[in-house]
N, CA, C and O atoms as CSV, one atom per row, in Angstrom:
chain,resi,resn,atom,element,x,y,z
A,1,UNK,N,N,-0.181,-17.250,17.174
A,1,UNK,CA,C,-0.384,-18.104,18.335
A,1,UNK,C,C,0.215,-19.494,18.105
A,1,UNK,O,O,0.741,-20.090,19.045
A,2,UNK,N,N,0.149,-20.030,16.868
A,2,UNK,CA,C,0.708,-21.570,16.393
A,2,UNK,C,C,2.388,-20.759,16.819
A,2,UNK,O,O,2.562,-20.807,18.036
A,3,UNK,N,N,3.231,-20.268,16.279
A,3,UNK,CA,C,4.613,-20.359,16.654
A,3,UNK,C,C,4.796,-20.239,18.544
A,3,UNK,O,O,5.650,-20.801,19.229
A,4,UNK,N,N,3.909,-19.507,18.912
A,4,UNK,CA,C,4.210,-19.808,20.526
A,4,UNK,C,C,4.021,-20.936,20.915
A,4,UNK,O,O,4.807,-21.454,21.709
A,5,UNK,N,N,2.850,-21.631,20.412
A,5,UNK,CA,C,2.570,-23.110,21.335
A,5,UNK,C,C,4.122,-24.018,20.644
A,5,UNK,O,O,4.661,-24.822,21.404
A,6,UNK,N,N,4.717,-23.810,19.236
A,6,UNK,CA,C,5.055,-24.614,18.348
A,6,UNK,C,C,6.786,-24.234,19.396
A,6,UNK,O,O,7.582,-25.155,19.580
A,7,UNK,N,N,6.998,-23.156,19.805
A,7,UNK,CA,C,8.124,-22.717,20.175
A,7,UNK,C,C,7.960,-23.639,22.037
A,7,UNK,O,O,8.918,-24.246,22.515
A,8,UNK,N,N,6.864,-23.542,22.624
A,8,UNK,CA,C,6.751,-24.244,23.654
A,8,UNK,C,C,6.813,-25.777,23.578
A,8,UNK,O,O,7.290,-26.390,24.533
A,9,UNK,N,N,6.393,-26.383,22.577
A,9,UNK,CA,C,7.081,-27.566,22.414
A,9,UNK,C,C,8.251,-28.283,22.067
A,9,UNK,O,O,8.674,-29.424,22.258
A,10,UNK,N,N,8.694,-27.118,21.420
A,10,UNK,CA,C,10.374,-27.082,21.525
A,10,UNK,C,C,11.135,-27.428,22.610
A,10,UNK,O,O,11.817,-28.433,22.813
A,11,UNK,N,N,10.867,-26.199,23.460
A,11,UNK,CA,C,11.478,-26.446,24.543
A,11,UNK,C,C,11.231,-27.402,25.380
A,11,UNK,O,O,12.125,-27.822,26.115
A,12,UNK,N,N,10.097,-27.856,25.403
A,12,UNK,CA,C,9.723,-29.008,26.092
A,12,UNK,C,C,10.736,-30.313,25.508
A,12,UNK,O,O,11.312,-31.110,26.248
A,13,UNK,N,N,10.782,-30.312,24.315
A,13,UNK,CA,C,11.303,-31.465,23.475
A,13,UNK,C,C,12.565,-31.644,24.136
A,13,UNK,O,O,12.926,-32.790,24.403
A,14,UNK,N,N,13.560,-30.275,24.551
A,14,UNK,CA,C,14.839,-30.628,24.434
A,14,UNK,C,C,14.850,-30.935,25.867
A,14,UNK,O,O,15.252,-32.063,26.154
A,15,UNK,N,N,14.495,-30.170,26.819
A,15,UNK,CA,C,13.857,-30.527,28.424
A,15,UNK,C,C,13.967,-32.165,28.237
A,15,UNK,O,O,14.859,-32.890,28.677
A,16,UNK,N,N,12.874,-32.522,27.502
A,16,UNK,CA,C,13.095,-33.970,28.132
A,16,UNK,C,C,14.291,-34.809,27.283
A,16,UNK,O,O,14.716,-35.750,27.953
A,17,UNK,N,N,14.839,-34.695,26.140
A,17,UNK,CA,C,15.628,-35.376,25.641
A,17,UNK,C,C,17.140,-35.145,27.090
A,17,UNK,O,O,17.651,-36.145,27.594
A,18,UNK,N,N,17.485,-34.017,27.405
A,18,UNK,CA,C,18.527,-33.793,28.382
A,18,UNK,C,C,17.824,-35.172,29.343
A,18,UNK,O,O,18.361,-36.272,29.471
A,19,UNK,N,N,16.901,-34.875,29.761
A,19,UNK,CA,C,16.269,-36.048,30.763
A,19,UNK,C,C,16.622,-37.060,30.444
A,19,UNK,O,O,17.361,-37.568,31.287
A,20,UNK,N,N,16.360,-37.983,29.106
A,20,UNK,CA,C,16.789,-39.128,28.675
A,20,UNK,C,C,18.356,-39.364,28.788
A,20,UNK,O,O,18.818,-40.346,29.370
A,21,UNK,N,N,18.932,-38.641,28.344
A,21,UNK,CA,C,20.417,-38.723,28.092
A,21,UNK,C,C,21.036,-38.512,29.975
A,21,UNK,O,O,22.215,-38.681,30.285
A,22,UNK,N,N,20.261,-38.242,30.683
A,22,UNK,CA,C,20.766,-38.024,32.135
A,22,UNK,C,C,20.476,-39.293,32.661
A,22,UNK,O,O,21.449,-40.022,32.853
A,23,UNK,N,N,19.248,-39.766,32.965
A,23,UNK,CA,C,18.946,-40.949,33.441
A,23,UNK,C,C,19.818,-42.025,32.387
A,23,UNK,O,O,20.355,-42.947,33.001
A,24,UNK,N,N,20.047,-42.027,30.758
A,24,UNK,CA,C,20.804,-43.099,30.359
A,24,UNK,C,C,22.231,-43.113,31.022
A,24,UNK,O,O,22.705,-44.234,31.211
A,25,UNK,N,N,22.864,-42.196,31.342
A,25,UNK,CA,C,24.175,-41.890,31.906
A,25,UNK,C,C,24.273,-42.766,33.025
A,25,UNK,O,O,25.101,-43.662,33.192
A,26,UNK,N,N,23.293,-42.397,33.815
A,26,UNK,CA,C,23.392,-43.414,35.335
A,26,UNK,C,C,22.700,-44.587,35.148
A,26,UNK,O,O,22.145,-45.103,36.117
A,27,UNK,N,N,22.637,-45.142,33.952
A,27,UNK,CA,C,21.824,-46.646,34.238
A,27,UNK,C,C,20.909,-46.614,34.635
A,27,UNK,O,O,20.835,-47.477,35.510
A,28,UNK,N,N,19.714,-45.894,34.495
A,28,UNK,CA,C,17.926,-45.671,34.782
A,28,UNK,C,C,17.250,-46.123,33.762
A,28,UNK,O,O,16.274,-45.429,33.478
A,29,UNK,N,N,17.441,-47.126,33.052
A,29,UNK,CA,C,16.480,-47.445,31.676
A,29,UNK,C,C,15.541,-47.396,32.122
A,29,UNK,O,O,15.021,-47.631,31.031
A,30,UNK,N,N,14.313,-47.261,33.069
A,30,UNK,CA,C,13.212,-47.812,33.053
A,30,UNK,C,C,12.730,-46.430,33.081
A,30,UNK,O,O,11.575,-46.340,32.664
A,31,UNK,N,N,13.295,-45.258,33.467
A,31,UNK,CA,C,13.143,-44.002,33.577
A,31,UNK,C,C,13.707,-43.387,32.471
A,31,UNK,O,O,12.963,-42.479,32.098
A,32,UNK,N,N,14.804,-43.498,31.714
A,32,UNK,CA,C,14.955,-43.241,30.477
A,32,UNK,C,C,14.084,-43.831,29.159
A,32,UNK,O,O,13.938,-43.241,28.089
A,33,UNK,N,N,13.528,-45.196,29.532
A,33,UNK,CA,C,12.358,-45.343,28.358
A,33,UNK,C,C,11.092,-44.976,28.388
A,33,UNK,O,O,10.288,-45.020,27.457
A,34,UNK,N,N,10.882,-44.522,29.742
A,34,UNK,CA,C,9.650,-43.503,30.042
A,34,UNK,C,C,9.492,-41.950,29.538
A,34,UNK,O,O,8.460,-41.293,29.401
A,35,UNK,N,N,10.708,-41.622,29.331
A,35,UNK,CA,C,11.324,-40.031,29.184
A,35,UNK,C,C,11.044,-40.490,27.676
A,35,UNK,O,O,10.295,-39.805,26.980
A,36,UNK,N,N,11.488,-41.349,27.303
A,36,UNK,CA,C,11.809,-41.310,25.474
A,36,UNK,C,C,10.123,-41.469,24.895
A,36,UNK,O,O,9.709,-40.984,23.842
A,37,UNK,N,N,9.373,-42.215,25.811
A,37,UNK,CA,C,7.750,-42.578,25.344
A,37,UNK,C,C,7.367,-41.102,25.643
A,37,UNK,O,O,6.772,-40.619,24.680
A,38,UNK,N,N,7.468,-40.534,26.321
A,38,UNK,CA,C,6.651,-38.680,26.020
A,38,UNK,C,C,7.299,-37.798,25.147
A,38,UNK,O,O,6.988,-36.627,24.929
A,39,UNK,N,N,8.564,-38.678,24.481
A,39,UNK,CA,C,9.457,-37.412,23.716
A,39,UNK,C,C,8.474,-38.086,22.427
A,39,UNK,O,O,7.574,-37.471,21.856
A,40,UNK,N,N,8.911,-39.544,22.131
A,40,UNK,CA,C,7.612,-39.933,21.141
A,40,UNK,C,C,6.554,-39.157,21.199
A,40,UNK,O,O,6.314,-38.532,20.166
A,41,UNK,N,N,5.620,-38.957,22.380
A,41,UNK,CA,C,4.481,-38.447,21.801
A,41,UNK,C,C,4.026,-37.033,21.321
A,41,UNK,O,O,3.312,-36.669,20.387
A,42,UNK,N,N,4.785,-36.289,22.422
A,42,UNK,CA,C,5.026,-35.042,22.179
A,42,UNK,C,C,5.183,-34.632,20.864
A,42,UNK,O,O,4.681,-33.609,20.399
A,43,UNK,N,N,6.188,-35.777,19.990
A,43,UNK,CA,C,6.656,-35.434,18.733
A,43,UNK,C,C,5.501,-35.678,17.558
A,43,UNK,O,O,5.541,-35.019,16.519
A,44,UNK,N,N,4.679,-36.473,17.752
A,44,UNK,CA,C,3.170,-37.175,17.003
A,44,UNK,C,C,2.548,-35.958,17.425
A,44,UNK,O,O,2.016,-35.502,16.413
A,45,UNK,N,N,2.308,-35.088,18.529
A,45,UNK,CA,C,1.618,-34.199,18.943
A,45,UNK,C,C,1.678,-33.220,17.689
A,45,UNK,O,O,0.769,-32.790,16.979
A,46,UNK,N,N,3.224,-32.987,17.650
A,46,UNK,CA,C,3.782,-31.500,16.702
A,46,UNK,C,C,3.403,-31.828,15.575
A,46,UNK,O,O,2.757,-30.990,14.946
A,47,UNK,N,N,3.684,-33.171,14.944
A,47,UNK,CA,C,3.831,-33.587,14.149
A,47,UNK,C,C,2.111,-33.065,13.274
A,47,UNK,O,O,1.998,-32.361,12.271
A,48,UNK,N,N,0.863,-33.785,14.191
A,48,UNK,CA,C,-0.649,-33.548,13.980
A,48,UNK,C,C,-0.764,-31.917,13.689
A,48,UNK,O,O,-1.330,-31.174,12.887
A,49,UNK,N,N,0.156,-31.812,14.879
A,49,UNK,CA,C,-0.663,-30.092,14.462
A,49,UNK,C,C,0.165,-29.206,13.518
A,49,UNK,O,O,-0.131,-28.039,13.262
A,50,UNK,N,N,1.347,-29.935,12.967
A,50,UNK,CA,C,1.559,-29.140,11.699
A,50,UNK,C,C,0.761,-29.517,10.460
A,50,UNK,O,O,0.204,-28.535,9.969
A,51,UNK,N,N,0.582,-30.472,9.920
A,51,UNK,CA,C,-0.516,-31.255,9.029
A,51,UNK,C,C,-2.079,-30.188,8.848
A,51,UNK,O,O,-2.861,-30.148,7.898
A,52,UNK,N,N,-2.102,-29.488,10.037
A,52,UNK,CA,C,-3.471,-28.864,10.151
A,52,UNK,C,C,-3.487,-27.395,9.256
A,52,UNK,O,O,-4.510,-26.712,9.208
């Protein structure tokens, strides 16, 4: 069950990094540093629950 949730945050991860790199393209910083603060957390997320 840990590699499915661990494989769903994956994909989530790269989901939003494309996001960041789309909104940086068109000059959206305020929406690209919003995208990058959930890629941060998301990543503290994975990060906790490998430690466990």
């Amino acid at each position: 069950m840990m590699m499915r949730e661990n494989e769903k945050s994956m994909r989530t991860l790269a989901m939003l990094r494309y996001q960041a790199d789309r909104y940086q393209s068109v000059g959206n910083g305020s929406m690209c540093q919003r995208v990058n603060a959930e890629i941060r957390r998301l990543m503290n997320k994975m990060s906790e629950s490998s430690k466990n």
